[in-house]
N, C-alpha and C positions, 0 to 999 in steps of 0.2 A: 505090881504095886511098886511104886518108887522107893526110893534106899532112902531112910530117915534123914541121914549124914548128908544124901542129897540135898534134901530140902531145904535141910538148915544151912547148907552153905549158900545155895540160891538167895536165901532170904536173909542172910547177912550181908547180902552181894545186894540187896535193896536198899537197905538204911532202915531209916526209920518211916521212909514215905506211907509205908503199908498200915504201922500202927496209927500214925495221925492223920491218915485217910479215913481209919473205924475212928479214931478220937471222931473227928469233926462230926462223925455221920452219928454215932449214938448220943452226941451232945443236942445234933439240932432235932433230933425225936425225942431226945426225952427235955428238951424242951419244946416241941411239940405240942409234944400229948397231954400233958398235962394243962396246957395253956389252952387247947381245942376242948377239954373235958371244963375248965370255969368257965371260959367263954358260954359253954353251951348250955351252964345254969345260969349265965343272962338273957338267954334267948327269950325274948317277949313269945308266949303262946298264945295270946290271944292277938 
C-alpha cells in the first residue's frame, strides 16, 4: 500500500488539474440528470 505522504505529494505535484477535472464532471451530471428526469415528464405517451 503506498505511503500517504506519498500521495499527497504526487498530487500537490498536479495542481488543481485533478479537482477541476471532478468539478466539471459532477457539474455536467448533475446537470444532466435532472434536466433528462423534466425532459422525460414531457415525453408525449401517446
Amino acid at each position: 500500500m503506498p505511503d500517504l505522504t506519498a500521495l499527497l505529494a504526487a498530487a500537490e505535484e498536479q495542481g488543481v488539474g485533478n479537482a477541476l477535472r471532478a468539478l466539471i464532471v459532477v457539474s455536467v451530471v448533475g446537470a444532466g440528470l435532472p434536466t433528462w428526469f423534466l425532459l422525460r415528464g414531457y415525453r408525449d405517451n401517446g
